[in-house]
GUTORTOR-495281 format. One record per atom (N, C-alpha, C): x, y, z; residue number from 1. Coordinates in steps of 0.2 Angstrom, whole numbers, plus 5000, padded with zeros to 4 digits. Example, Ala and Ser with C-alpha at 12.3 -4.5 7.8 and 13.67 -1.06 7.14 Angstrom:
<pts>
PT  east  north    up  seza
PT  5066   4972  5039     1
PT  5062   4978  5039     1
PT  5066   4984  5039     1
PT  5064   4989  5035     2
PT  5068   4995  5036     2
PT  5064   5000  5039     2
</pts>
This chain:
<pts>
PT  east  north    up  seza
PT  5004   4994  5000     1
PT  5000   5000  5000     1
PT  5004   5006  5000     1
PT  5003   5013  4998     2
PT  5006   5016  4994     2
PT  5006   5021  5004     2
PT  5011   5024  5004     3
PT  5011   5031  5010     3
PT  5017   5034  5010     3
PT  5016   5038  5013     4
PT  5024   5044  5012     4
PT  5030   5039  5015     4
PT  5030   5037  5019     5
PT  5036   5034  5022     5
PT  5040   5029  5016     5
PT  5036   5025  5010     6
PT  5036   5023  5006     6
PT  5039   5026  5000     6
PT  5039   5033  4998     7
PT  5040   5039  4993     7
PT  5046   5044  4994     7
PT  5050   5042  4989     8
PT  5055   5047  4988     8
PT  5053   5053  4989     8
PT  5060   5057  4992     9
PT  5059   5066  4994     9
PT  5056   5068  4987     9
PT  5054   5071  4985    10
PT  5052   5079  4981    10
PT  5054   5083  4981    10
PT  5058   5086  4978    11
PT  5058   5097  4980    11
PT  5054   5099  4974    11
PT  5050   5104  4981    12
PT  5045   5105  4978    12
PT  5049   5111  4976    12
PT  5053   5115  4976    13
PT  5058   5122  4974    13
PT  5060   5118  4968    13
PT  5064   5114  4966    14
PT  5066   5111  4959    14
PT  5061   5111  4955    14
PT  5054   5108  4957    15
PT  5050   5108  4954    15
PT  5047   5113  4950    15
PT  5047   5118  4955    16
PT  5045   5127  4954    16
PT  5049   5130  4949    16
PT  5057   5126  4949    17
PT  5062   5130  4945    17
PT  5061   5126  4939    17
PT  5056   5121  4935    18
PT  5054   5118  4930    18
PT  5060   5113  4929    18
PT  5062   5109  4935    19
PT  5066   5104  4935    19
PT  5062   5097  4932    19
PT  5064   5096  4924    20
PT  5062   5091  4920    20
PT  5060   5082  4925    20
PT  5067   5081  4928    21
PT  5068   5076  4930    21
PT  5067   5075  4935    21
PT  5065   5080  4941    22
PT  5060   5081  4946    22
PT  5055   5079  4945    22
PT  5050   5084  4941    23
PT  5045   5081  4939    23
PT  5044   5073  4938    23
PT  5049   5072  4934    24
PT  5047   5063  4930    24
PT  5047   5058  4936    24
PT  5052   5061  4942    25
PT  5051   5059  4950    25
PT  5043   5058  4951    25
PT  5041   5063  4952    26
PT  5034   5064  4956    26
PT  5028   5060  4952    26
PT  5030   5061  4944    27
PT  5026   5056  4944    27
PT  5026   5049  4943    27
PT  5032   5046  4944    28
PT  5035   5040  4946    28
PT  5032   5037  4950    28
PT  5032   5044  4956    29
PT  5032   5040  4961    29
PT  5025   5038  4965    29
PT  5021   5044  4962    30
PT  5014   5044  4963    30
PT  5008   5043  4956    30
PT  5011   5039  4951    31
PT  5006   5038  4947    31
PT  5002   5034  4949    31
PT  5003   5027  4953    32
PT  5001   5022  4952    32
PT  4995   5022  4960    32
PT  4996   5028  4965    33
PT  4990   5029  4968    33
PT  4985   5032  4967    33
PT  4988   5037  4965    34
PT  4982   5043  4960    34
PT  4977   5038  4953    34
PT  4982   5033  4950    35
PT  4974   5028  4946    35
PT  4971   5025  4949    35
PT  4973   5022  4955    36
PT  4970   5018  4955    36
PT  4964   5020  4960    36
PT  4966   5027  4963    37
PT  4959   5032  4966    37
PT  4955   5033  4961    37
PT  4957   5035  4957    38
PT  4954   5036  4951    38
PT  4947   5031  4947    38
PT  4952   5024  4946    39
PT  4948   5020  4944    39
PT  4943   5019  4950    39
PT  4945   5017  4956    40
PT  4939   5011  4959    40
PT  4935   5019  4960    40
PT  4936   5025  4959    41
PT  4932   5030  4960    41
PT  4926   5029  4954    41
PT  4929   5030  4948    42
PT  4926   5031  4943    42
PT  4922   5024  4941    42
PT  4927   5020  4940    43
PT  4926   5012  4937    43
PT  4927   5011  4931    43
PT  4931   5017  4928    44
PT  4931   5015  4921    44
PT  4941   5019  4919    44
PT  4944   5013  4917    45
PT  4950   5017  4914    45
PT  4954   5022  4911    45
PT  4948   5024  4905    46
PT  4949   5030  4902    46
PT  4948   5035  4907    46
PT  4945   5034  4910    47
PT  4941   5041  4916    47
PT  4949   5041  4922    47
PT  4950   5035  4924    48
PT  4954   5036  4927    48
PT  4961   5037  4924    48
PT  4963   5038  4919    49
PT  4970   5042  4915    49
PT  4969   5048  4915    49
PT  4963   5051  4914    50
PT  4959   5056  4911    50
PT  4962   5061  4918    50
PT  4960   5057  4927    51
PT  4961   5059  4930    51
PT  4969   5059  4933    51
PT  4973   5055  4930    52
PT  4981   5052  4931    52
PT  4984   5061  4929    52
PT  4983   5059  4921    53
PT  4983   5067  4918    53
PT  4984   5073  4921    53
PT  4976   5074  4922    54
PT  4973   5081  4923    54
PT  4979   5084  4930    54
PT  4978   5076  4935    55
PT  4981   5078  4942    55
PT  4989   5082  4942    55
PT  4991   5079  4938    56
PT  4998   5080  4937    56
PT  4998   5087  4931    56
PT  4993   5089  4928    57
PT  4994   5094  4924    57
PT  4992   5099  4927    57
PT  4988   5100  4933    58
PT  4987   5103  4936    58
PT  4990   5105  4943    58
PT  4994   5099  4944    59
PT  4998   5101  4949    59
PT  5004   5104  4947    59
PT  5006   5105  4941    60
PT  5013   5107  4940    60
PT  5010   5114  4939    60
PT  5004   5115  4936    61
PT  5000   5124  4934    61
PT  5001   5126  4942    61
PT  5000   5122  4947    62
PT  4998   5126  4953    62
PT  5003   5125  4960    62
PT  5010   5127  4958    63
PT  5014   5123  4963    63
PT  5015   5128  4965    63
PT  5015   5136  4963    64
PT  5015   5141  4969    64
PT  5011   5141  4975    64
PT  5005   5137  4973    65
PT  4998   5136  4977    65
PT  5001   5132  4983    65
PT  5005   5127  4982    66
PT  5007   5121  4987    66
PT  5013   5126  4993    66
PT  5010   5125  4998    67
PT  5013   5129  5003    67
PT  5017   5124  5009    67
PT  5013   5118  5006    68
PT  5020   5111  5012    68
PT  5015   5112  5019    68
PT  5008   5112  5019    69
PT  5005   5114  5026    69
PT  5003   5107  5026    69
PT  5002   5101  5020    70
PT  5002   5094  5020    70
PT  5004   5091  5016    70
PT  5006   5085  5016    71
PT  5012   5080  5011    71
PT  5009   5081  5005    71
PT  5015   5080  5000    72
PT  5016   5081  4991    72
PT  5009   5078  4988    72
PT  5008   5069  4993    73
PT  5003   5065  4991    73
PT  4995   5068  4993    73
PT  4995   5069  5002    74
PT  4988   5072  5001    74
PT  4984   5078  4996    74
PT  4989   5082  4996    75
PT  4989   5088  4988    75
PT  4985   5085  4982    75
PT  4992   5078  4979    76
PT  4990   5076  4974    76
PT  4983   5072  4973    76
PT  4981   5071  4981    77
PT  4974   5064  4980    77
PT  4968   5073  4982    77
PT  4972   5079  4983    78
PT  4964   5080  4985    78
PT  4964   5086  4976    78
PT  4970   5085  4972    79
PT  4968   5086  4965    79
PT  4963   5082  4963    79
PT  4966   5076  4962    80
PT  4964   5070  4962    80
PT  4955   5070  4962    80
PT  4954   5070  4968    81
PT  4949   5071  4970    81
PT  4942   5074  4966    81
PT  4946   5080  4966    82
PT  4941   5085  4964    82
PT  4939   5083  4955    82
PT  4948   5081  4951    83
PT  4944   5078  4945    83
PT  4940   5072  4946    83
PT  4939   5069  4950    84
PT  4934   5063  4949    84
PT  4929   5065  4950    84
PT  4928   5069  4953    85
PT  4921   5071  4956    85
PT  4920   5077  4950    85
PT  4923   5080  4946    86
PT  4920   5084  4941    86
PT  4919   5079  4935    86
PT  4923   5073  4935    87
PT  4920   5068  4928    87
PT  4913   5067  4932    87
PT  4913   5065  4936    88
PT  4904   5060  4937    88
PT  4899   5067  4938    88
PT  4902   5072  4940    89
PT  4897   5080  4937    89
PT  4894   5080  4931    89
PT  4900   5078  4926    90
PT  4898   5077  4921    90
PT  4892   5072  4918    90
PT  4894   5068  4921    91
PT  4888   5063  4921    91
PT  4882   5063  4923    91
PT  4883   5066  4930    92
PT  4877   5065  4933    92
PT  4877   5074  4936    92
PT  4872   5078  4935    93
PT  4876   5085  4938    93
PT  4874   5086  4944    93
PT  4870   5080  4949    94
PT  4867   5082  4954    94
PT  4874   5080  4961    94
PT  4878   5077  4959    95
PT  4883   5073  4963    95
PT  4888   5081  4964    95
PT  4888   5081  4973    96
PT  4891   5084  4975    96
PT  4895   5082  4981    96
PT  4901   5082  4984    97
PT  4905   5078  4987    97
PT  4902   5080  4994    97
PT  4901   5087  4994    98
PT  4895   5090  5001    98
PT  4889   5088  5001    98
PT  4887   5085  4998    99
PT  4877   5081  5000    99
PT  4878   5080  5004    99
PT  4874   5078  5009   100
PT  4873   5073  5015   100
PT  4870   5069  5015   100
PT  4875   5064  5018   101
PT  4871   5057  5018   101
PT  4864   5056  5021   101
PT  4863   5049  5020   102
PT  4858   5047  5022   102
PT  4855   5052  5032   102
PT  4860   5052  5036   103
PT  4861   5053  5044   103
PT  4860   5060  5043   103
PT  4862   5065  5037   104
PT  4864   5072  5037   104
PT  4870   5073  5039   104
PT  4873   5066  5043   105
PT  4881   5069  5043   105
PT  4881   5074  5049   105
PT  4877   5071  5054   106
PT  4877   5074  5060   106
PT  4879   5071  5066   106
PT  4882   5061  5065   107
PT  4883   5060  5069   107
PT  4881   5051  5071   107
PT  4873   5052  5070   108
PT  4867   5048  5070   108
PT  4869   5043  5062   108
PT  4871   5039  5061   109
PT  4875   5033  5054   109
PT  4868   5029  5057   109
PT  4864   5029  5053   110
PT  4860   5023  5051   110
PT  4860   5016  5051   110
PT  4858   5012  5057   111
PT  4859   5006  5054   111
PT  4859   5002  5048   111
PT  4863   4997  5045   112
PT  4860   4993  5040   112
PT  4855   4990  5044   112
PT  4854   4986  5035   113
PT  4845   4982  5038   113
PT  4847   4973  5038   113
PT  4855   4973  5038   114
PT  4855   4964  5036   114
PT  4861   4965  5038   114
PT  4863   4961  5043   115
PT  4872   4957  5045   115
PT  4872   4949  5043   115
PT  4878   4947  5041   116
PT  4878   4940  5040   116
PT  4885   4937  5042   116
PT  4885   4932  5045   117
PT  4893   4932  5050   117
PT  4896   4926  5045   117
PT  4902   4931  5043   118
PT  4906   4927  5038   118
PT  4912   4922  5042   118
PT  4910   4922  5045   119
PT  4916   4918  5050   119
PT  4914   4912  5046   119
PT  4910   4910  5044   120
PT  4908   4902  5044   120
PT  4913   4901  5037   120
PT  4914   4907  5033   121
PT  4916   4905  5027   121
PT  4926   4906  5027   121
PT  4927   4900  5022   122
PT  4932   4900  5023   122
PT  4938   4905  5021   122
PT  4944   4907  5023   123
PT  4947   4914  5020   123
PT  4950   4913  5015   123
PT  4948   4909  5010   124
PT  4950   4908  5001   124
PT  4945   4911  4999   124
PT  4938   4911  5000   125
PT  4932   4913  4996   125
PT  4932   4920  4999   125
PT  4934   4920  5007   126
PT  4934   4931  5005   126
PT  4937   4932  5001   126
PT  4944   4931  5000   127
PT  4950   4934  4996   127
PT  4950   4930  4989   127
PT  4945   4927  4986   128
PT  4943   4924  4978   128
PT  4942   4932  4974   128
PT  4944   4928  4968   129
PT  4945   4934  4964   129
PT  4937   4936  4965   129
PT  4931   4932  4963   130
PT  4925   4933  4965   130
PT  4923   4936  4970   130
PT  4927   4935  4976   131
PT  4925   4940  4982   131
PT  4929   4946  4980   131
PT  4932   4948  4978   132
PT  4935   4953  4978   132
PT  4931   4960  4971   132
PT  4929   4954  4967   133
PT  4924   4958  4962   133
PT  4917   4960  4966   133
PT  4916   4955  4970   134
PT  4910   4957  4976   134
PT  4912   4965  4977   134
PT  4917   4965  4979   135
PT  4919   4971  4986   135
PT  4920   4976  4983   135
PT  4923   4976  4975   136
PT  4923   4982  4971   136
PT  4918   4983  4969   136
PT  4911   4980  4968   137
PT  4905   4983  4966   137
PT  4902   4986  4970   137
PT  4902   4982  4979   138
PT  4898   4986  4983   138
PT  4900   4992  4983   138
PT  4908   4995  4984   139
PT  4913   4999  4982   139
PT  4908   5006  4978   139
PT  4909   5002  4970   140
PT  4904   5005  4967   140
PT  4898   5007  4967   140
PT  4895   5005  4973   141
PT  4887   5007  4972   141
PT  4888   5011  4978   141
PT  4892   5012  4983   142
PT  4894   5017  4988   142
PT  4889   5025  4985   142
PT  4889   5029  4988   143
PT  4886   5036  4985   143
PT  4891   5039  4987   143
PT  4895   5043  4980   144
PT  4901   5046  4978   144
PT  4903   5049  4983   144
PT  4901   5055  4988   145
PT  4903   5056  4994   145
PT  4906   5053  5000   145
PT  4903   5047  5001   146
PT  4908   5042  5006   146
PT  4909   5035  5003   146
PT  4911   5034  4995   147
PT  4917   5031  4992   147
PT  4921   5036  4992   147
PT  4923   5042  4990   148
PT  4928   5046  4991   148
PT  4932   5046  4998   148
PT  4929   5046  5003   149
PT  4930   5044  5009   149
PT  4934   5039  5012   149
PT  4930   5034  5010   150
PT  4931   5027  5010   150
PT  4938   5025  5006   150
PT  4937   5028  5001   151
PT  4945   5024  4998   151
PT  4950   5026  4999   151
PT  4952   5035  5000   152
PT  4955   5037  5005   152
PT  4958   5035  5010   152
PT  4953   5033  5013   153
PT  4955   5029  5021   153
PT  4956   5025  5021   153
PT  4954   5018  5020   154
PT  4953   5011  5020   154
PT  4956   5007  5014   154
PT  4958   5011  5009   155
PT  4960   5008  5001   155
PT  4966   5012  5003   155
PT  4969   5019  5002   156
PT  4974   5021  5000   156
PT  4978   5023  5007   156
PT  4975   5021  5013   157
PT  4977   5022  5021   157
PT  4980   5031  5023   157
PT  4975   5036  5020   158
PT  4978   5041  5023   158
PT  4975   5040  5030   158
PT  4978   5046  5035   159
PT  4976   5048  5039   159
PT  4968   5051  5040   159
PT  4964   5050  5044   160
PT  4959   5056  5046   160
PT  4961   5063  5046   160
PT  4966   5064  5049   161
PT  4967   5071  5045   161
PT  4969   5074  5039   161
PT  4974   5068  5036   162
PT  4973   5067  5030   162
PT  4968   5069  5026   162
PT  4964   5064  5027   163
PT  4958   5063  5022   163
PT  4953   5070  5024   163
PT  4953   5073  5028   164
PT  4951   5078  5029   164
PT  4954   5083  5025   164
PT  4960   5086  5024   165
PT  4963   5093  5021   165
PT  4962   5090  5014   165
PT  4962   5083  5012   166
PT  4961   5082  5006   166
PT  4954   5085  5004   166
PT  4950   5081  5004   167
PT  4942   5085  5005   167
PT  4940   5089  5006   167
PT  4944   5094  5011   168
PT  4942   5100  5012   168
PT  4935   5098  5017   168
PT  4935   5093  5021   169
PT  4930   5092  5028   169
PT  4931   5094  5034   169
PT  4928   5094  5038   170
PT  4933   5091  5046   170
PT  4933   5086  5046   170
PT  4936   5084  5052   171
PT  4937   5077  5055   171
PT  4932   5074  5057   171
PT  4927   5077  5059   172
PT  4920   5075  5062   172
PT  4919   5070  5056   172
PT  4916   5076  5049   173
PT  4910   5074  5046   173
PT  4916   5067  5042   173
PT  4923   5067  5040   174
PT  4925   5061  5035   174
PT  4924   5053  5041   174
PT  4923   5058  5047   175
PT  4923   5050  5054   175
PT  4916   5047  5051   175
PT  4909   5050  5052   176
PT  4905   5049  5051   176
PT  4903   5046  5042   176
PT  4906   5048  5038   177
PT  4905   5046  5032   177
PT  4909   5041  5029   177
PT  4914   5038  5033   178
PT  4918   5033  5035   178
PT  4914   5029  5037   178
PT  4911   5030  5044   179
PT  4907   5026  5046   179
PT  4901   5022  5041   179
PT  4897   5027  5040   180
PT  4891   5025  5036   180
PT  4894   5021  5028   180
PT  4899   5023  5026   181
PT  4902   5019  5020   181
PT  4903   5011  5022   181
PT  4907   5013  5028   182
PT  4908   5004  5030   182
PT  4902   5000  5033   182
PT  4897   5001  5035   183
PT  4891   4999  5039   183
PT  4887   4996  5031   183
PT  4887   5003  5025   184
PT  4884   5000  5020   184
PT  4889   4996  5016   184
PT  4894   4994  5013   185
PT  4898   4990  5015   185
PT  4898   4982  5016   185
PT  4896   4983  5023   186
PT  4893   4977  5027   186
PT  4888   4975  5024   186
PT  4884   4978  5024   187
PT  4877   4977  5023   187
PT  4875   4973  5016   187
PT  4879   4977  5011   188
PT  4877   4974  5003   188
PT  4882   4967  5002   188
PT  4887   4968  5006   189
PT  4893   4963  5005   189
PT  4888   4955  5007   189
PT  4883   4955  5015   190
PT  4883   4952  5016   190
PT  4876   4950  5014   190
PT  4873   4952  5009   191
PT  4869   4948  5003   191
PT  4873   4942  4998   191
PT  4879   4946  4999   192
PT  4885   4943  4993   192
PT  4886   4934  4997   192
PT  4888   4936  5001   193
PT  4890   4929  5006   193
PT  4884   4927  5010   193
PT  4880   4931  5012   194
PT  4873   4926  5013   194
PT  4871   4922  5010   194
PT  4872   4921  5002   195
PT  4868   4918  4996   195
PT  4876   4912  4996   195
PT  4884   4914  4995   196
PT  4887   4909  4995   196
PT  4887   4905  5001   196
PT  4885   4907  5007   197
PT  4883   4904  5011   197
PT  4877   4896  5012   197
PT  4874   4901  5009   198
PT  4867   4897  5006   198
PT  4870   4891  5003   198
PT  4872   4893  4996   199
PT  4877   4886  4992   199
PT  4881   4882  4994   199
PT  4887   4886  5001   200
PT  4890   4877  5004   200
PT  4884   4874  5007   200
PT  4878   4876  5010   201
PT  4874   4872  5016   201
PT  4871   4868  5009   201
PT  4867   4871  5004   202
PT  4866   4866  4998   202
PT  4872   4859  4997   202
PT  4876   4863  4994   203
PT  4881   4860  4992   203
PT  4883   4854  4997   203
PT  4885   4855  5000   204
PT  4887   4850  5008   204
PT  4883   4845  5010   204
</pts>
């Protein structure tokens, strides 16, 4: 999993000073986070180049911008960000990273309506490529506001503060939106393994 400790220095001054080779550094060393935010955001790989791109073309337009208040990478994922979130504008123009969830994002996270205890199943079938296509659809059916969240934190392991300066939230509301992403999550996952469930006790 990708985090700073992981990642070559930067200077961001080299950079400023249109250092070629600096550059081809930073995106060495951060392309392969930034798609793949992209993709499991988006779902689709032309969208997320589309977003690989823009990130990096906009981060080089805006580096007097970058003041060092958080790391190279939070910058780049909350560039990041905001191109995914204007592709799916595009798509859909009602999609705004500020909606409120279901709770209003006050606190109160919604119970799901279905738990199923996967304990019984064995740990080949969570981690089947099958399960894991499970886990990036629910992913995908997530509402764009806390999969953005969500993948941040739990896919790409920033911090809650982090994932905070990146989105421009507090801490509160990315806890709460975190929360609710992983409960629904829970919820759709275990229709997925309720039914394979059902199959071994047939099966068996």
């Amino acid at each position: 999993m990708t985090t700073e400790n992981t990642m070559p220095d930067i200077s961001i001054e080299a950079l400023r000073q249109g250092d070629r080779s600096e550059f081809a550094r930073l995106v060495d060393a951060y392309s392969a986070p930034i798609y793949h935010l992209g993709l499991r955001m988006l779902g689709n790989e032309q969208d997320a180049e589309d977003v690989l791109q823009n990130t990096f073309i906009n981060a080089l337009t805006h580096l007097h911008g970058f003041e060092g208040r958080s790391s190279i990478l939070t910058w780049l994922y909350r560039i990041a960000a905001n191109e995914a979130l204007m592709t799916l504008r595009r798509g859909r123009p009602e999609v705004n990273i500020d909606d409120p969830v279901d709770s209003g994002d006050d606190g109160e996270a919604l119970p799901p309506t279905q738990f199923v205890d996967w304990s019984a199943l064995p740990e080949d079938e969570l981690l089947s490529a099958e399960g894991k296509q499970a886990l990036d659809a629910a992913i995908q059916s997530l509402p764009e506001n806390l999969r953005m969240v969500f993948l941040l934190r739990d896919i790409q392991e920033l911090s809650i503060r982090d994932v905070a300066s990146a989105l421009d939230l507090t801490e509160a509301n990315v806890k709460v939106r975190l929360l609710r992403a992983r409960l629904l999550l829970r919820e759709r996952l275990s229709f997925y393994y309720g039914e394979r469930m059902r199959k071994e006790k047939t099966n068996g």
